[in-house]
N, C-alpha and C positions, 0 to 999 in steps of 0.2 A: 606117856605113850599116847597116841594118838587114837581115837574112836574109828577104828576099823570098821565098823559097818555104815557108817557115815560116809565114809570114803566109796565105801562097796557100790554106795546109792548114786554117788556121784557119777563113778565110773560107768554104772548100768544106764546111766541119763542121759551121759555124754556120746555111748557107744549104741545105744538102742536096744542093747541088749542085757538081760539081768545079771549079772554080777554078785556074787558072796564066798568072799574069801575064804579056803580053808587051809590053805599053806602060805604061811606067812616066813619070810627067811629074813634076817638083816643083811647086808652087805656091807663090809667094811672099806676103807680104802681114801673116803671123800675126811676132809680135816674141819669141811662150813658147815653142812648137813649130815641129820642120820640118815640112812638110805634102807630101804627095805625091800623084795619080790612079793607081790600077790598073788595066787593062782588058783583057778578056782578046779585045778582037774585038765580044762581046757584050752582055757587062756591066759595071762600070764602081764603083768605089769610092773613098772619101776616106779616107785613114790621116793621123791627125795619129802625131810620132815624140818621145820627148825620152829624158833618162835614166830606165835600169832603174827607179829607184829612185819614181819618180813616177808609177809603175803606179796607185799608189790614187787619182792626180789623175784620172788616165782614168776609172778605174773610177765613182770621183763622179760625174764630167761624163754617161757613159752614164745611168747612172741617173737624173741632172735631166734627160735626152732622153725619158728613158721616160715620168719625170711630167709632162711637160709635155705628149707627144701621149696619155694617158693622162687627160686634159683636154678631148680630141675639140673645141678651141677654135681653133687653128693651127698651121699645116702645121711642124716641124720634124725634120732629116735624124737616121731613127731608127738606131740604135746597133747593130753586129751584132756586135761581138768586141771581146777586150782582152785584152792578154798580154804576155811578153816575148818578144825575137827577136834574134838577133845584140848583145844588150847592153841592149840600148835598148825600153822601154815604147811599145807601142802602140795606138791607139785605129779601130778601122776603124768607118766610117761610109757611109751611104747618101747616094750620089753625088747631088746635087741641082745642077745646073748653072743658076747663078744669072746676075743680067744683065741680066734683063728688066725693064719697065717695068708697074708696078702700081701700084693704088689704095691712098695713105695712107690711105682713108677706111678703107678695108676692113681694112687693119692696126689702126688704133683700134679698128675695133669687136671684130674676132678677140681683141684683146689685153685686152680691157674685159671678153671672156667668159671668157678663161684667169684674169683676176683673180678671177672668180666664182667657182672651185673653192677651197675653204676645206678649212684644215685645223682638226685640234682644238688644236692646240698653234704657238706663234711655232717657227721654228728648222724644223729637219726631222728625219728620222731617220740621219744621216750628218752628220760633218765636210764642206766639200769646201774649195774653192780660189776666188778671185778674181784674175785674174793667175794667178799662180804664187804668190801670197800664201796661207797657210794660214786658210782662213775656218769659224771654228766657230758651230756651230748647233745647243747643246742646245737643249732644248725647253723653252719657258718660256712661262709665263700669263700673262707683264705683259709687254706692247711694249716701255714705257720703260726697264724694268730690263735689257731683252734689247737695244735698243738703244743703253745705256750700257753696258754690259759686254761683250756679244759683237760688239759693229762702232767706236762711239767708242773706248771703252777699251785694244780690241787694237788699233786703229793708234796711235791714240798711244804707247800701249807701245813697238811694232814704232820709230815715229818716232823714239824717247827713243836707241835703239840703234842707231839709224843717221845719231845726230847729229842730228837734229832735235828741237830743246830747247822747246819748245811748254809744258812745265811750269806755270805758277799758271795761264794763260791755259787750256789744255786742261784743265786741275781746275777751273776756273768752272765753263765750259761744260759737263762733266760732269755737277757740279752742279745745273745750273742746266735740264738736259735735261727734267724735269717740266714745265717751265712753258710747255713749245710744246704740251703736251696736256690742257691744263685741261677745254674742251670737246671733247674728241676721242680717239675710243677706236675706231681702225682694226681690222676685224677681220683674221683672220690667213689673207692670200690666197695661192696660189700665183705667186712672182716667178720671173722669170729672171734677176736678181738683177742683171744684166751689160749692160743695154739701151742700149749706146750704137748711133749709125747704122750702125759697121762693123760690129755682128752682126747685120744682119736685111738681107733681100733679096729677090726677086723670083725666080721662074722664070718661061719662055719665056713661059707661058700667064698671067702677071701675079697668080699664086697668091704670099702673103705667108710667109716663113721666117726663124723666129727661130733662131740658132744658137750655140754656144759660150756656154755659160747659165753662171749659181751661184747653182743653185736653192735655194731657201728659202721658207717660209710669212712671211709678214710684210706689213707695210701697203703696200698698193698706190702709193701715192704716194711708195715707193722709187723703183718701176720708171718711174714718171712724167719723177719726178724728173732720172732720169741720162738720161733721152734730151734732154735740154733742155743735159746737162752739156757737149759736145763740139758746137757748131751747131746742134744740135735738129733737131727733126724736123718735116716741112710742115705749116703752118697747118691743115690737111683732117686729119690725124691727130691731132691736139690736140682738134679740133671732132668728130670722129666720137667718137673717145673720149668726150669729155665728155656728147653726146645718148646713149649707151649707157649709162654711167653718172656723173653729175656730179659731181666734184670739190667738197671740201670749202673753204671760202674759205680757210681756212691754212694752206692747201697752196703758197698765194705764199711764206709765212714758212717753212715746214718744208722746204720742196726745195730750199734752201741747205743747212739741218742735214743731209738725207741724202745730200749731194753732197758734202760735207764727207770723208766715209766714204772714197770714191773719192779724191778729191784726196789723202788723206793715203794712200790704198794706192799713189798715182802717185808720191807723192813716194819711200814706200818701194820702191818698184820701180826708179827711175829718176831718183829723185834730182832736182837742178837746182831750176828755181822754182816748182813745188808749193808746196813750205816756205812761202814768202812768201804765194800765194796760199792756203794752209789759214791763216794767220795772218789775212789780209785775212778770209776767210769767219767764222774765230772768233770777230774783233773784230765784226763787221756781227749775228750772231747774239745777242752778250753784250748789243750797245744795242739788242734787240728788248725785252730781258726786262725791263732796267733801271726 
């Protein structure tokens, strides 16, 4: 357990104002981090907790909280401290108590704006994390090269070492990665890199909140993409998105290749039948190109 009044001190540093915890709650739900509420009567905080050692994971994730309300496009719980405490790395966050019921429509459109914010460069100016998975993001001028090397190439690698033998099959497709962008050359948007259903939410008032990001510049139909990967997300946020701004027709064909990304960091995370499904997705991509 982590030294709670250390944190208390932190908080009161970071906020200007004294801070000492008397309701501590855990919250269940997250599979990388323990997660707990602070509150002292008044006010009211979110601490994710893991090892020391994964401080700079924190420190990332603040930072893509920053870029992303730094966007002034949608609401996300902005970031107030990071440090160690009783052993253990912590990430203290502004309490947004979620729940509520809001409009898909309005998440597409908020999320169609945050896409608008362009960087100069693919990648970002930091490493950070996907999972717990080590996610790198030099900066690079060419999408394809950035997303053969810095997302295909590192899972697969990671795959190779965890027993998942993906080999000629994964070097095609590698290969073969040019040819989903013939006519198509995504400019380099601000993602939240991580858009499945369980990281976005609602508060009381039906305001939209994207949270637990792995932020990066890169083509938009990443983040499209992975919300479609685990159930998807309502028909009204598909169609408001797309009136904001519309999707490129090969985005049917490429939201496999970027889900691919994912599925192979699932399998390295968690093992099990990932494997089989990033093979099924490989095979289905190799007979687009053929």
């Amino acid at each position: 357990m982590s030294d709670w009044s250390i944190i208390d001190s932190h908080i009161g540093d970071a906020t200007g104002q004294p801070f000492a915890s008397r309701d501590i709650q855990r919250v269940g739900g997250g599979c990388i981090n323990s997660a707990f509420t602070l509150g002292d009567g008044e006010r009211r905080f979110f601490v994710k907790l893991n090892e020391a050692t994964l401080l700079d994971m924190f420190e990332a994730e603040a930072d893509g909280l920053d870029e992303i309300l730094a966007s002034q496009a949608i609401r996300a719980p902005a970031p107030v401290c990071t440090g160690v405490a009783g052993g253990q790395a912590y990430l203290v966050l502004e309490y947004l108590p979620l729940g509520g019921r809001g409009s898909a429509d309005r998440l597409g459109r908020e999320l169609a704006r945050m896409h608008r914010r362009h960087g100069e460069h693919f990648g970002w100016h930091r490493d950070n994390t996907i999972g717990s998975t080590p996610q790198p993001n030099a900066r690079d001028d060419d999408w394809v090269h950035f997303w053969q090397h810095q997302r295909l190439a590192h899972q697969l690698e990671l795959a190779a070492r965890n027993g998942g033998q993906l080999g000629t099959q994964g070097e095609a497709l590698l290969a073969r990665v040019p040819d989903f962008f013939t006519d198509y050359r995504p400019a380099p948007s601000l993602l939240h890199g991580d858009l499945w259903s369980g990281n976005q939410g609602y508060t009381a008032d039906g305001q939209p909140v994207i949270f637990d990001p792995a932020v990066y510049y890169g083509d938009r139909e990443a983040d499209l993409a992975m919300t479609e990967l685990f159930g998807g997300f309502p028909a009204a946020f598909y169609r408001a998105y797309d009136e904001a701004w519309p999707l490129d027709p090969g985005y049917a064909t490429r939201k496999t290749l970027y889900n691919l990304y994912h599925v192979l960091n699932h399998f390295n995370l968690f093992g099990g039948g990932y494997l089989g499904q990033a093979r099924r997705m490989i095979g289905q991509l190799l007979s687009e190109v053929r």
